[in-house]
C-alpha positions in Angstrom: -47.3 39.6 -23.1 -44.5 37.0 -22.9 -43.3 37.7 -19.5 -46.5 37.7 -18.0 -47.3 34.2 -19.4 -43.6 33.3 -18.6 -43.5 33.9 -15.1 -47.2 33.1 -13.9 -46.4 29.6 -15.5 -46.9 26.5 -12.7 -43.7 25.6 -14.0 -42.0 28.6 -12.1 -44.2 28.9 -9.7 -44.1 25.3 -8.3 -40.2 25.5 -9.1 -40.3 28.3 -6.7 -42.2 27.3 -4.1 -39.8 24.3 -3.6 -37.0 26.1 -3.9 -38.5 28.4 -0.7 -39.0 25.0 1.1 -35.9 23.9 0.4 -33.8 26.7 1.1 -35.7 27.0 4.7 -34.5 23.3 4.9 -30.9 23.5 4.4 -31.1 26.6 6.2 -32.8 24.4 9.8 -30.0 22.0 8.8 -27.2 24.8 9.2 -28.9 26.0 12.4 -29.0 22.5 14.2 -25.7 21.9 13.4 -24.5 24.8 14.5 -26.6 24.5 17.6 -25.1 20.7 17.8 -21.9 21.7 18.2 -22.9 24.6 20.5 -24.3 21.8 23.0 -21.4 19.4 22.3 -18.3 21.8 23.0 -20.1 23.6 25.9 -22.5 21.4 27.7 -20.8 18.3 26.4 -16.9 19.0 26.0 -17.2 16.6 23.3 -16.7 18.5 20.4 -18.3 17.0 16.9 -15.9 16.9 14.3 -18.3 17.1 11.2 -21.1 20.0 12.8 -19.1 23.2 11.3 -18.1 21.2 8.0 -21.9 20.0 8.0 -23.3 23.6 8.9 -21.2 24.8 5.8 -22.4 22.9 3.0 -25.9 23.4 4.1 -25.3 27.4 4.3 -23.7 27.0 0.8 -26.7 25.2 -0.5 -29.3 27.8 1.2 -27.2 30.4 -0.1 -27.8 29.4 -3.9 -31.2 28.0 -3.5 -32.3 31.4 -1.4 -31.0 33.1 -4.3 -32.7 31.9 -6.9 -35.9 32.8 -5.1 -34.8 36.5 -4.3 -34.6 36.9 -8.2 -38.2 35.4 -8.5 -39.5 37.9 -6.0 -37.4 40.9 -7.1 -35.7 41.1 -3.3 -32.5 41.2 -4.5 -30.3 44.8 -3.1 -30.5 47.3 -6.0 -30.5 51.2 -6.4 -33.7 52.2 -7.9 -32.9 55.8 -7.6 -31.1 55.9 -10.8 -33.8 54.2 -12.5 -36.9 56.3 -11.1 -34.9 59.6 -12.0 -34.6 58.7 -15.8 -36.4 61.1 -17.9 -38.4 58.0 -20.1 -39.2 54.2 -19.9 -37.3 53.6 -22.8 -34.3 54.7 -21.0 -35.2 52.9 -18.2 -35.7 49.9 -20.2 -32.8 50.0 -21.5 -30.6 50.5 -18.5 -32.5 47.5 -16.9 -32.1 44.9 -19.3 -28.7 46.0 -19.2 -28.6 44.9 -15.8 -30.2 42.0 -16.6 -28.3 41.0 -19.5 -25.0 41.4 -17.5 -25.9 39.2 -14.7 -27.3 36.7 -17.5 -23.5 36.6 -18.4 -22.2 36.1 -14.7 -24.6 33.4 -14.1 -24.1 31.7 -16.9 -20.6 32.1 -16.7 -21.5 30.5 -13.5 -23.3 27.3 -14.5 -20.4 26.8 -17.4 -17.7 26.6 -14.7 -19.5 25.5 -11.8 -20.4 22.4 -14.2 -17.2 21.5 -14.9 -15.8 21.9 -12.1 -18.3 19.8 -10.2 -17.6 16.8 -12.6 -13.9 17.0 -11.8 -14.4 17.0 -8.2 -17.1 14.0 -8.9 -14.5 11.8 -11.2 -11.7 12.6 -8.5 -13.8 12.0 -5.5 -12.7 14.6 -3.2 -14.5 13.7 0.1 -14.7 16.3 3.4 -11.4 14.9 6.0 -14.8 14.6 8.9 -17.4 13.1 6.7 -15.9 10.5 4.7 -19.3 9.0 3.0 -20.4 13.0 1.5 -18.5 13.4 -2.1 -17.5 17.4 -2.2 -19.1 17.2 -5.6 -22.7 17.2 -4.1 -21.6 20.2 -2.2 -20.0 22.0 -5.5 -23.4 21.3 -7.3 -24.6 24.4 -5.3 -23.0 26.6 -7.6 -24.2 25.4 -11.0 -28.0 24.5 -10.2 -28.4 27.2 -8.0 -27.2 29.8 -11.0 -29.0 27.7 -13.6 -32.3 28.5 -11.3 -31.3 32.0 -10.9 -31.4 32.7 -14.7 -34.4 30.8 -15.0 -35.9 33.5 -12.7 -34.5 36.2 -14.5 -36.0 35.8 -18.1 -39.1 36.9 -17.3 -37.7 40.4 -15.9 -35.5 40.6 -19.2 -38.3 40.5 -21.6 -40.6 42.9 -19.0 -37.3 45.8 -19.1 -37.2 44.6 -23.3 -40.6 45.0 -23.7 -40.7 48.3 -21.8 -37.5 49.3 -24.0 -39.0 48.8 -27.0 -42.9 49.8 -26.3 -42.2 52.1 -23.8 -44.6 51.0 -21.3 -44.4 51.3 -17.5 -45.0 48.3 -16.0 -46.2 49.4 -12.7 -46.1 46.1 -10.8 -43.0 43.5 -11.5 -44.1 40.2 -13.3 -43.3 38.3 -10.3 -44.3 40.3 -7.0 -46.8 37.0 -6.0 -45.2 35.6 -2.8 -43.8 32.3 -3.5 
């Protein structure tokens, strides 16, 4: 089964597991900075110019990289009603890859755009007005690596709803359901 050897690669596993650890990082970051600015407005009255900017890009960056890991785990909100209700796996293959196939296209849609517009705001050199030494493009880079890592996580569940399509099988646990 291709899916099977796909997604209990170390490849996506490791991949994974870092992206877990990093998103839990950039996630702290957001949560200090925010706390930061807490302390230095209230406590303080100093305000911090670059905490909310700061606590932005890291939200931004967990955002993407949480993402990518709610695909590997199947967490993502979805109505399973329709699916479960379908008269025969064929059906429900079908309707699932189409599912899968359309948010292929967004993300890659995604990583087209996000690329080029990350190397424009690179070769102009947009920087935030409180943190002068961060380039915006290291913040836009979210967009295209995080979808990139999304679809990566996605092709496994593809060929599992194309295989179950085209066999008819139920697959009665997702490829990926290991905790990351």
């Amino acid at each position: 089964m291709i899916h099977s050897d796909l997604n209990n690669s170390l490849f996506l596993k490791t991949m994974n597991k870092v992206l877990k650890a990093a998103s839990m990082i950039f996630f702290t970051g957001m949560a200090l900075c925010v706390l930061f600015q807490v302390i230095s407005r209230y406590v303080l009255s100093m305000p911090l110019p670059w905490t909310e900017e700061a606590a932005r890009y890291f939200f931004i960056w967990a955002t993407f990289l949480g993402a990518a890991v709610a695909f590997a785990t199947n967490e993502h909100l979805s109505v399973k009603v329709l699916l479960s209700n379908l008269p025969n796996d064929h059906l429900r293959g079908l309707i699932a890859l189409t599912g899968d196939l359309c948010c292929l296209c967004f993300l890659g849609t995604f990583v087209f755009d996000g690329l080029n517009l990350t190397m424009t705001i690179f070769e102009v050199g947009q920087t935030p007005p409180s943190m002068d030494f961060l380039q915006m493009g290291w913040v836009y880079l979210a967009i295209p690596l995080g979808s990139a890592l999304m679809i990566l996580n996605i092709i496994p569940y593809a060929l599992n709803h194309l295989e179950m399509m085209l066999k008819g099988e139920e697959k009665t646990s997702n490829p990926s359901q290991e905790k990351v």
